[in-house]
N, C-alpha and C positions, 0 to 999 in steps of 0.2 A: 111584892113577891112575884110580879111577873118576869118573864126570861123570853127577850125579844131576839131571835137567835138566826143567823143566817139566810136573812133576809135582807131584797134588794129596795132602796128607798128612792126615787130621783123625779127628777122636773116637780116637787113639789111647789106650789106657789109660795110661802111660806118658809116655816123648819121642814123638815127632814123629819126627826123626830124630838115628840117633846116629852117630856118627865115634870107633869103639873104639881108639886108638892108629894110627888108618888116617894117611899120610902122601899128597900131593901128588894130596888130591881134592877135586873142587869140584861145590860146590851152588848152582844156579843155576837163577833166572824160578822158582821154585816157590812153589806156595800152600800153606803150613803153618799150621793151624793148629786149636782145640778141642780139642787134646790136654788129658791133663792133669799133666803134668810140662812141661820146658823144651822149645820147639818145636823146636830146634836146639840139641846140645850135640857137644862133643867133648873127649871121654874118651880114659884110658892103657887098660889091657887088661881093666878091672875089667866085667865084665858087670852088675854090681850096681847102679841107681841110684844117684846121691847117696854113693856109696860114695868117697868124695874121697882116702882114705887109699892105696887099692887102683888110685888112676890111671896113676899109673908116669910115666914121660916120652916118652911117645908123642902120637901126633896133632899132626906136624909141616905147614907149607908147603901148609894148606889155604887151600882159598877157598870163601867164603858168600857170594852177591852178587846182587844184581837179584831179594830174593825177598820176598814179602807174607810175613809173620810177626805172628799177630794170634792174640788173646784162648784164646793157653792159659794154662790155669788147674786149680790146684790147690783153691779155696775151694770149702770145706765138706767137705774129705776128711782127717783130722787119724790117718791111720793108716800101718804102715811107711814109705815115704819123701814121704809127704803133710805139708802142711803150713798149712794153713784158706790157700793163698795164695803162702808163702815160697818154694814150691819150683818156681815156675814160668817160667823167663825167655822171655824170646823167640827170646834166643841167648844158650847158657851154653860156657864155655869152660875148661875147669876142670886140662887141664896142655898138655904140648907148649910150640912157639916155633916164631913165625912163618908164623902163621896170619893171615888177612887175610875181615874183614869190611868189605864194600862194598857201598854204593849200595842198601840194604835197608830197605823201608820198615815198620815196626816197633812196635806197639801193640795196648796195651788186654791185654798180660798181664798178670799177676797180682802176680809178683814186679817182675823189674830186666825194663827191654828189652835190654839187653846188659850181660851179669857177665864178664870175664874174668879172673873170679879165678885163681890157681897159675900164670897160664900167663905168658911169657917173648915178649917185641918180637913183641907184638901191633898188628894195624895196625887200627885203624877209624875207618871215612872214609866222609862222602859217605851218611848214614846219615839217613834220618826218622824220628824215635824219639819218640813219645808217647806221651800218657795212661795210663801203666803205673802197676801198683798197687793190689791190692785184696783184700781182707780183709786179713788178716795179714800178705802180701808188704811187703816194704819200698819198691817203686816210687819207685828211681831209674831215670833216662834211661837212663845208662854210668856201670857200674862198671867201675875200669882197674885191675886187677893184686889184690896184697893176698898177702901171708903172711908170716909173722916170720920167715923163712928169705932169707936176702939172696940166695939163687939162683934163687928162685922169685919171681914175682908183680912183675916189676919191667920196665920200659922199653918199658911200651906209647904207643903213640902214636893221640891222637885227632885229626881235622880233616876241617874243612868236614863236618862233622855240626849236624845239626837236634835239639834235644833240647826242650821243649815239654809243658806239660801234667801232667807226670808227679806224680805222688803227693808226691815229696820232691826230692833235689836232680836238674838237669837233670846233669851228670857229678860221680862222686863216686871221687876214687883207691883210699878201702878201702884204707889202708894198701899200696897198690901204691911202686913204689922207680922213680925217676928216671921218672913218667908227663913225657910232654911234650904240650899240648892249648893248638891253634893254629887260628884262624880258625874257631872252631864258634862256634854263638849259642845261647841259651838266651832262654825265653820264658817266664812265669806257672806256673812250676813252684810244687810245695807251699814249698818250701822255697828254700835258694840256689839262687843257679845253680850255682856249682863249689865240692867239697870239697876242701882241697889239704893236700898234706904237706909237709915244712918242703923237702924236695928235685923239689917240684912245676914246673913250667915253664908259665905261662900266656900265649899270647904272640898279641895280634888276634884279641880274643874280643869278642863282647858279651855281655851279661847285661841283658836286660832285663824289670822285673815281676815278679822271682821273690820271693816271698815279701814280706808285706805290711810286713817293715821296709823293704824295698829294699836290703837287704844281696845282694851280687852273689858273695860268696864268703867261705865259712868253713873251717876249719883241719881238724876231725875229725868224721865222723859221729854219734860218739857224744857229743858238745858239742852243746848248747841251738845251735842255725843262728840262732836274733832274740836270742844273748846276746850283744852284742861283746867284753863281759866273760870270757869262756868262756877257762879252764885250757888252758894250751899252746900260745895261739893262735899259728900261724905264717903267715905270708901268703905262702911259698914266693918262686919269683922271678914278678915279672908285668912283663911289656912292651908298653903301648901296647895295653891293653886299653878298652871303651865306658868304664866306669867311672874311668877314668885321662883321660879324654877331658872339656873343658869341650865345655860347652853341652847339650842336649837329644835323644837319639835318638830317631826315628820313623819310625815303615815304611811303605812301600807301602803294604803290604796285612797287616793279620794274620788272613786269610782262610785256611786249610791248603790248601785245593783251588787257591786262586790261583800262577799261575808265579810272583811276584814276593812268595810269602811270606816274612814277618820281611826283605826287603830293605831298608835303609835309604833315606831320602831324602838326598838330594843327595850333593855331591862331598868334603864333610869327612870321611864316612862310610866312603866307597865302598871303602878298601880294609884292612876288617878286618870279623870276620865267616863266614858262611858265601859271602857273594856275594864277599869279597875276596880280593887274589892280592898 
C-alpha cells in the first residue's frame, strides 16, 4: 500500500525502481529513466537482479500508470546481470498476478517496453510504447506472459495500447497461455505487428506497415516473421482485425506528438484499433 508518486528516478546502476514481492502499491506521474537495468520491474522476494528463479509469487494487485519511462539501457555493459542491451525493459514484470500497467508512455529502451514474462492476468492498457531496442536487446513493444509451466505466464490482457517503432514485433505473446489483445494498433515496427500462440485471441486490432512484407502477424518469435512458410504456423483465433478488413487503412496523422495519432480516417474504421470501442 505504498504510492510512489511524481518522482524523478535516473543514472541508477541497476533498476530504476523495483516492487520486491510488495502487494497493492502504486507507481504513478513519475519520470524514470537512464538507468541501467529495467526501469520498472516487479519481482517475488529475490534481492538479486535478473535472478527469475528466486521470484516466488509475490508482487500482487500493483499499479504502474501515468509514468514517462524512457532510454534505460543496459548496452555496452556485458558483465553479471548486463547484457550489451537485453536486460533493460521499460517495465518488467517477472511473477505475481494482477498487476496493472496503464496509460504510460514508453520508449527508446534497450530491451522490450513492456516484458510480463512469469506473471499471471496481467492488464496493459492505454500504453504509448515505442522505439525500443538496441544493441543486443530484442525490442519488442509488449511482451505478454511466457513460461512452460501452465500456471505461470498466462491470461494477460493487452488493449487500447499504442505499440510503434519498435526494433521487432509491436506485441509478441512469448509463449504466454491464453493472452487476449483487443483494440491495440501497431505501426512500422521491425518486424510483425502481433506474435500469437495457437490459444492467442486477437480481436479489433490494426497492424499497419510493420515490416516490409506486410505480414500483420506471425505464430512464434523464434520463426523467420517475412517466412509465411515458417514450422508451426498458428494463426490463433482473430476477429475483425485491419487485416480481415477490405479496402485500405489510413490515418490522420502519423505524427506521435499529434492528438489524432495512428487514428484512422473515416467511418469503416472507426471502431477497431486504439481510438475504437
Amino acid at each position: 500500500y505504498t504510492l510512489f508518486r511524481k518522482i524523478e528516478v535516473r543514472n541508477m546502476p541497476e533498476y530504476g525502481v523495483r516492487i520486491l514481492g510488495g502487494n497493492h502499491n502504486i507507481i504513478e506521474g513519475c519520470f524514470i529513466h537512464h538507468n541501467h537495468l529495467s526501469g520498472i520491474e516487479i519481482c517475488g522476494y529475490s534481492a538479486l537482479p535478473n535472478d527469475i528463479s528466486a521470484c516466488g509469487n509475490g508482487g500482487r494487485n500493483n499499479i504502474i500508470r501515468n509514468n514517462i519511462i524512457s532510454e534505460n539501457s543496459d548496452v555496452g555493459l556485458n558483465f553479471n546481470d548486463y547484457a550489451n542491451g537485453n536486460n533493460a525493459d521499460g517495465i518488467t514484470i517477472h511473477t505475481g498476478s494482477d498487476n496493472i500497467i496503464s496509460g504510460n508512455t514508453i520508449y527508446k529502451n534497450s530491451d522490450d517496453g513492456v516484458d510480463t514474462w512469469h506473471s499471471m492476468n496481467t492488464k496493459v492498457e492505454y500504453n504509448l510504447v515505442y522505439s525500443n531496442g538496441d544493441g543486443d536487446g530484442d525490442g519488442s513493444g509488449v511482451k505478454l506472459g511466457g513460461h512452460s509451466n501452465i500456471d505461470v505466464g498466462s491470461k494477460t490482457l493487452a488493449q487500447y495500447n499504442i505499440s510503434s517503432m519498435n526494433k521487432k514485433q509491436g506485441f509478441n505473446t512469448n509463449g504466454g497461455i491464453n493472452v487476449l489483445m483487443k483494440f491495440n494498433t501497431t505501426y512500422r515496427n521491425g518486424e510483425c505487428g502481433y506474435v500469437l500462440g495457437n490459444d492467442s485471441q486477437l480481436v479489433k486490432n490494426i497492424s499497419s506497415l510493420d515490416n516490409t512484407n506486410r505480414k500483420d502477424y506471425c505464430n512464434d518469435a523464434k520463426d523467420n516473421p517475412m517466412d509465411n512458410s515458417s514450422v508451426g504456423w498458428d494463426d490463433g483465433v482473430q476477429i475483425d482485425n485491419s487485416w480481415q478488413r477490405d479496402g485500405v487503412l489510413n490515418f490522420i496523422s502519423t505524427d506521435i506528438d499529434s492528438d489524432n495519432f495512428l487514428k484512422p480516417i473515416g467511418e469503416d474504421n472507426a471502431n477497431i484499433g486504439v481510438y475504437g470501442r
